[in-house]
C-alpha positions in Angstrom: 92.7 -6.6 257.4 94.0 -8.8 254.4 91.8 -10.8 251.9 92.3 -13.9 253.7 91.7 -12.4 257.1 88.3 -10.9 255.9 87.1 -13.9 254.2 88.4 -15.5 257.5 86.1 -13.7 259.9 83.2 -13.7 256.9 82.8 -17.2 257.6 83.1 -17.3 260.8 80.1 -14.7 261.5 78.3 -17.4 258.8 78.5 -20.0 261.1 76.8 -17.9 264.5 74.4 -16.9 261.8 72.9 -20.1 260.1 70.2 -19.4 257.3 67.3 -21.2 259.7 67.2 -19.4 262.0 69.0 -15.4 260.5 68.0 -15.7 256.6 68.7 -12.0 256.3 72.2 -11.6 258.4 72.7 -14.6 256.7 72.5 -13.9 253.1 74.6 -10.1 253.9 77.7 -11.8 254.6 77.0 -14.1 252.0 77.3 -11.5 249.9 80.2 -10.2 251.5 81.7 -13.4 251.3 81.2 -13.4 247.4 82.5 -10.0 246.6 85.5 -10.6 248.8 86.0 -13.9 247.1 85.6 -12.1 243.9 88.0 -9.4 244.7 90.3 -12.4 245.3 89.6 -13.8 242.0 88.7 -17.1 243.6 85.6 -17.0 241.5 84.0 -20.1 241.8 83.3 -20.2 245.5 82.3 -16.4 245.0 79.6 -17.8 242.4 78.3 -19.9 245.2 78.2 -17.4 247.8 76.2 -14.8 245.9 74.1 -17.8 244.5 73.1 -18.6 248.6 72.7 -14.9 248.9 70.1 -14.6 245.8 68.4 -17.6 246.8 68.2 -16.2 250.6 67.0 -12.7 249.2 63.7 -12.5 248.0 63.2 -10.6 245.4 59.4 -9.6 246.6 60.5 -8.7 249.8 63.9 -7.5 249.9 64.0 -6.3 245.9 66.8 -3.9 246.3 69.4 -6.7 248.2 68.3 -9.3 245.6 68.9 -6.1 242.6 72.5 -5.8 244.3 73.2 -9.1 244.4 72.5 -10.0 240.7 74.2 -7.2 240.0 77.6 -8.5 242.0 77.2 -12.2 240.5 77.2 -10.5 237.0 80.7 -8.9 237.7 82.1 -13.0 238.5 80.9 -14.5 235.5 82.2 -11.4 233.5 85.5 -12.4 235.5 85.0 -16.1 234.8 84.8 -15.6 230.7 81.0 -15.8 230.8 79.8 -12.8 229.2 76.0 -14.1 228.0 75.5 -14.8 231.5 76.8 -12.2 232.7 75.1 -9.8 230.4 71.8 -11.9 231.5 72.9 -10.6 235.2 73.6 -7.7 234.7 69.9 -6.5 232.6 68.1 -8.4 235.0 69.8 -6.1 237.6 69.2 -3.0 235.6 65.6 -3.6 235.5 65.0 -4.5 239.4 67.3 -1.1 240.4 64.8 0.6 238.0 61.8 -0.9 239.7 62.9 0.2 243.0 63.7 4.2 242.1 67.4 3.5 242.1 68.8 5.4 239.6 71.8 5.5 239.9 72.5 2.0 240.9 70.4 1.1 237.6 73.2 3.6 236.0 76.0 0.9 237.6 74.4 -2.1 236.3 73.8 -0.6 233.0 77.6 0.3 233.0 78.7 -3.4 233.6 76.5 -4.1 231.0 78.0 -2.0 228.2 81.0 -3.7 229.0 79.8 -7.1 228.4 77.8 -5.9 225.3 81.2 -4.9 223.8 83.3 -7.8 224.3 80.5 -9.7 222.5 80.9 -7.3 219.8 77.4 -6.2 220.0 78.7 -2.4 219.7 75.0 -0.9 219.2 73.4 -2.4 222.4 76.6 -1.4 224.1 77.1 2.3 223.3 72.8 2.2 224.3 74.2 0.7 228.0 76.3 3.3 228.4 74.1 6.2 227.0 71.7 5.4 229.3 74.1 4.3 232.2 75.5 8.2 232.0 71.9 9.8 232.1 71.6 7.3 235.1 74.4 8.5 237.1 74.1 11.9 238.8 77.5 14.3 237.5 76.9 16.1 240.5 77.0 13.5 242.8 78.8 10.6 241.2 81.2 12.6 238.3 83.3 9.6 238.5 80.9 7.2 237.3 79.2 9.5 234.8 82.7 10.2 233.3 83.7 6.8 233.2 80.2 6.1 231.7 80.8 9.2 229.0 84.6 7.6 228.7 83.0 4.1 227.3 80.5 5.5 225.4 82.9 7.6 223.5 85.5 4.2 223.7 82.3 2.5 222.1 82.0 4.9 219.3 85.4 5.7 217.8 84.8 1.9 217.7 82.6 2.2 214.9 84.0 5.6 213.3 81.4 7.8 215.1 84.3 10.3 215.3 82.1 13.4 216.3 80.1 11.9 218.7 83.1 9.9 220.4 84.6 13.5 220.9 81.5 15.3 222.3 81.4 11.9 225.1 84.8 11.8 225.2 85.2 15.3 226.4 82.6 15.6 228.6 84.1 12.5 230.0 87.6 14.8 230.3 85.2 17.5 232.1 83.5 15.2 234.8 87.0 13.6 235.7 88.6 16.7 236.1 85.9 17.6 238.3 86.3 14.3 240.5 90.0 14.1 240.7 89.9 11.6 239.2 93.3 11.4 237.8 93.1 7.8 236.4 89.9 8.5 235.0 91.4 11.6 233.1 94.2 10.5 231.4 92.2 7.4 230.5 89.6 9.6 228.9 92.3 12.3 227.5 93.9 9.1 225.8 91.1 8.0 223.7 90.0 11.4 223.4 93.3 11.9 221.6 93.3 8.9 219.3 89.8 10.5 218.1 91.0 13.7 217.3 94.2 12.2 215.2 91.7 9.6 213.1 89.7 13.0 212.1 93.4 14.8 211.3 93.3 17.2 214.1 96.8 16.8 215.1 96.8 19.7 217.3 94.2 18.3 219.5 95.2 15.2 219.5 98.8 15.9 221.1 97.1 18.4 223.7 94.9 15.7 224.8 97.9 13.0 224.7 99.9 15.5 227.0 96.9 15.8 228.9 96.8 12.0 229.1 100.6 11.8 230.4 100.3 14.4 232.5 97.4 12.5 234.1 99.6 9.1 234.8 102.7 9.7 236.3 105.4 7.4 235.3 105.7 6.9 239.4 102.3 5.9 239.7 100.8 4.1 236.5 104.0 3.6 234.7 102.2 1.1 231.6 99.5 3.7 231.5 102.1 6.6 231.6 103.9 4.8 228.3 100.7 4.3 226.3 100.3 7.7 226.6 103.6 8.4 225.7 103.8 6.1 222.8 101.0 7.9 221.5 101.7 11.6 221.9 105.0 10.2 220.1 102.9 9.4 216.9 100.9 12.1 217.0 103.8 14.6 217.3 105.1 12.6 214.3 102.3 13.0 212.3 102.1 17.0 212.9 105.8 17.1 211.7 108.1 17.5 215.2 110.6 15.0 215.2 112.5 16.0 218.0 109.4 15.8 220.2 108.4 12.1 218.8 112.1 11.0 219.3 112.1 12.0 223.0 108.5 10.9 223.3 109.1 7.4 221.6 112.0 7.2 223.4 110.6 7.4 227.0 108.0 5.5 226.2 110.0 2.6 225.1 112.4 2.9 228.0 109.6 2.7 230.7 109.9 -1.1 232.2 106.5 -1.6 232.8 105.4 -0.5 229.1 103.2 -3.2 226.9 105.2 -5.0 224.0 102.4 -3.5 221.6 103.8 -0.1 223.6 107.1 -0.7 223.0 106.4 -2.2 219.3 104.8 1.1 218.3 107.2 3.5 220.1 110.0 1.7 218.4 108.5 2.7 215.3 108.8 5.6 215.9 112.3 5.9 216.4 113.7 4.2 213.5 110.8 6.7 211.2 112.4 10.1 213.0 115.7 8.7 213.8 117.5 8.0 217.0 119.7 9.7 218.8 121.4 10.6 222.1 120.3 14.6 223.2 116.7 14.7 222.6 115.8 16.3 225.4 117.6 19.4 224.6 116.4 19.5 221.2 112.9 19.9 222.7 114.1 22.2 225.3 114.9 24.7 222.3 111.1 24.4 221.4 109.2 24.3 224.8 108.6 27.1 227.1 110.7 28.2 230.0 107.6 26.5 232.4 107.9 23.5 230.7 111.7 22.8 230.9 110.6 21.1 234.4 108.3 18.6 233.5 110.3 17.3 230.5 113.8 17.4 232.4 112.2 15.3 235.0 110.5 12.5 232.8 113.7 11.8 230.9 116.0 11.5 234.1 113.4 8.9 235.3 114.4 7.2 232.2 117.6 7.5 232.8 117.5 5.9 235.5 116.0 2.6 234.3 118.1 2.9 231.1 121.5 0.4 230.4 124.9 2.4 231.8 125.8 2.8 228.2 122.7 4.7 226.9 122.4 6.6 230.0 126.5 8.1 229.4 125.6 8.9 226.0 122.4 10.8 227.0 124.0 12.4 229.6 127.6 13.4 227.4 125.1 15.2 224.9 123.4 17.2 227.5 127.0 18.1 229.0 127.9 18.9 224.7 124.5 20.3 224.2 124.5 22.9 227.2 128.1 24.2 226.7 126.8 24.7 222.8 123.6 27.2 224.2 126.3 29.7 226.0 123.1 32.3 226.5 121.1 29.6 228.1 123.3 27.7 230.1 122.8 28.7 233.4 119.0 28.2 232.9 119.3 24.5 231.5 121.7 23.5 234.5 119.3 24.7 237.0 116.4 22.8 235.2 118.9 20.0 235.5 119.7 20.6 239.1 116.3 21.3 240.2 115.1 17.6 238.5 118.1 16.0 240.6 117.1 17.8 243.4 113.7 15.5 243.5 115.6 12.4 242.9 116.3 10.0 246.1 119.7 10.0 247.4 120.9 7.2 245.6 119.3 8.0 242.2 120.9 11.1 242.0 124.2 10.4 242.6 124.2 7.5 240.1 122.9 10.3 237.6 125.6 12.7 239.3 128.4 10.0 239.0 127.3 9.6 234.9 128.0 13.2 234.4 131.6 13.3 235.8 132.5 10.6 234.4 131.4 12.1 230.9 132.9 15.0 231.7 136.3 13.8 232.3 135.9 12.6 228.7 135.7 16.5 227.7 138.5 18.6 227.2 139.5 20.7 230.0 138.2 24.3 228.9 135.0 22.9 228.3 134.9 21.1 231.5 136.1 24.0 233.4 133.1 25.9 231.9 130.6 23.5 232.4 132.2 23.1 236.2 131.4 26.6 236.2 128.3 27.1 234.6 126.7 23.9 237.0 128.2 25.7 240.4 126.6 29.1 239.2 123.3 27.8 238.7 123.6 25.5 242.1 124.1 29.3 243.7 120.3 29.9 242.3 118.7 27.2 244.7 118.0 28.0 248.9 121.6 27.2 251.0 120.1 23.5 252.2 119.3 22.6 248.5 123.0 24.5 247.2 125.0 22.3 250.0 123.5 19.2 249.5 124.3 19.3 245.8 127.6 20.7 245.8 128.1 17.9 248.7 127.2 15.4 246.0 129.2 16.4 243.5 131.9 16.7 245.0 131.8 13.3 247.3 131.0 11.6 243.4 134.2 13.3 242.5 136.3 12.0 245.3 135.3 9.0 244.3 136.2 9.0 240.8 139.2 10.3 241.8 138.3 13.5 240.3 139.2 17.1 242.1 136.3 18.2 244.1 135.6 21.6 242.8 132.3 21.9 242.9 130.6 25.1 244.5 
């Protein structure tokens, strides 16, 4: 059921329940009604159901629906750009949860109101919200709201330069999302965890946790969250002294569609500090683990893939240069290649495939002929479904460049 649907059948249930005569079923989908209008950012009438819902729920008798309900109208005027009445909502709920034993519910309210606190720039009532908000909420049974509690706290103090006590929040935060699954929750908290680390100088720390942070948002799934992280790591690998680490990592960053212009802006930076240029990738290969060459094949043929045909020829003519120049490892970086295509959708990978022979025919023929034979070798490495299907493509992409197909 769609938003319109439910707030379709909300109202109807309202009118076989009029507040004369069912005050109670009446104000529930009231309050329904106004988080589902909420949801739906059609805030006003949301304001006015909760507001028949609060009036309906007496706060003597049913303290816990009117606690909940408060609570709920806090979150709309937040939405609506009216944070002293929300934050007026949102204490007023705190204290009723607390009234009632409701701990963790108080923790929620208390959460929401840290929020508020900070976008009025009162940063000392705010990182109190949240302290208390994440002694509120249970790590055992809600890690997911502690952490994001932690997360805030530690958002709250970096803030204000509280550098070592942002990084104890901020890591526990790290702790109690990793014990959610909570993957958005992670790299959120791994982010800001590493922008604490490099404002005390610990370079080191700081790119572990920005790895940890893009690691966290796949470029598939949270793409602008994926970049920040990105863009970041990129300075921080920067300030340590790796410049062919910040190149690729500016570079992805700025070549993800979805990134922020303040993303792009900073990763840009980057780039012209370190210096731009096609083959990246393998420079970093020369640097990373054999149990990394997976990972960081795989992000930069995703942005390949959204890159302009021009950039994405030259990338892919100085991995074709850069593998025949690493004779003892070129077997291993075609089927790191390979095994990234391999994950690609049909279509993606033969536009990547089609890139590369069209390169290569720009090569002389010896080195051609090697890399030919270097790529079918390393095809031979992967199960006989996974061999055919690639030599299949390369060979159909050669037919149709008019190219002989003589690929394994």
């Amino acid at each position: 059921m769609d938003a319109r649907e439910t707030t379709e059948e909300l109202e109807r249930r309202l009118a076989q329940h009029p507040p004369e005569r069912y005050p109670v079923q009446h104000a529930t989908l009231q309050f329904h009604l106004g988080v589902a209008l909420g949801n739906a950012g059609r805030l006003t009438e949301a304001e006015q159901a909760l507001g028949v819902a609060l009036r309906l729920f007496d706060p003597d008798r049913l303290p816990t629906e009117h606690a909940k309900t408060t609570n709920a109208r806090g979150a709309v005027l937040r939405l609506a750009g009216r944070p002293h009445e929300a934050a007026a909502a949102f204490r007023h709920a705190a204290a009723a949860f607390a009234a009632v034993g409701l701990p963790m519910e108080q923790g929620a309210a208390l959460f929401n109101l840290g929020l508020v606190q900070r976008e009025l720039g009162d940063t000392a009532g705010a990182a109190a919200s949240f302290e208390l908000a994440r002694e509120r909420l249970d790590p055992r049974t809600a890690p997911a709201g502690a952490g994001a509690a932690a997360r805030e706290l530690g958002v709250t103090l970096l803030g204000v330069g509280r550098l070592d006590a942002a990084r104890d929040a901020l890591e526990a935060a790290v702790a109690l999302a990793r014990r959610a699954d909570d993957q958005a929750g992670l790299g959120a908290a791994a982010n800001v965890l590493g922008l604490t680390h490099q404002a005390a100088g610990r370079l080191p720390e700081a790119v572990e946790a920005f790895r940890t942070a893009v690691a966290a948002h796949p470029r598939s799934l949270r793409p602008g969250d994926f970049a920040m992280a990105k863009a970041n790591l990129a300075v921080a690998y920067e300030r340590a002294g790796d410049r062919a680490r910040a190149r690729l990592a500016a570079v992805q960053a700025a070549g993800t569609p979805a990134a922020a212009e303040a993303v792009r802006v900073q990763a840009q930076g980057v780039i012209e500090r370190v210096g731009g240029r096609p083959g990246a990738l393998l420079e970093v290969l020369d640097r990373e683990p054999g149990d990394g060459w997976a990972v960081a094949v795989r992000e930069e043929l995703a942005r390949l893939l959204d890159a302009d045909p021009e950039e994405r020829n030259a990338e892919v003519g100085a991995w074709i240069d850069g593998q025949l120049a690493r004779p003892a490892l070129g077997g291993d970086l075609a089927e790191a290649w390979l095994g990234a295509l391999l994950e690609l959708p049909g279509e993606a990978m033969d536009r990547l495939i089609g890139a590369t022979l069209e390169a290569l025919a720009q090569r002389e023929e010896a080195a051609a002929a090697r890399f030919r034979s270097e790529v079918s070798r390393a095809m031979a490495r992967f199960h006989l479904p996974q061999w055919q299907r690639l030599a299949d493509r390369f060979n159909r992409a050669a037919a149709w460049l008019g190219q002989e197909p003589s690929w394994a």
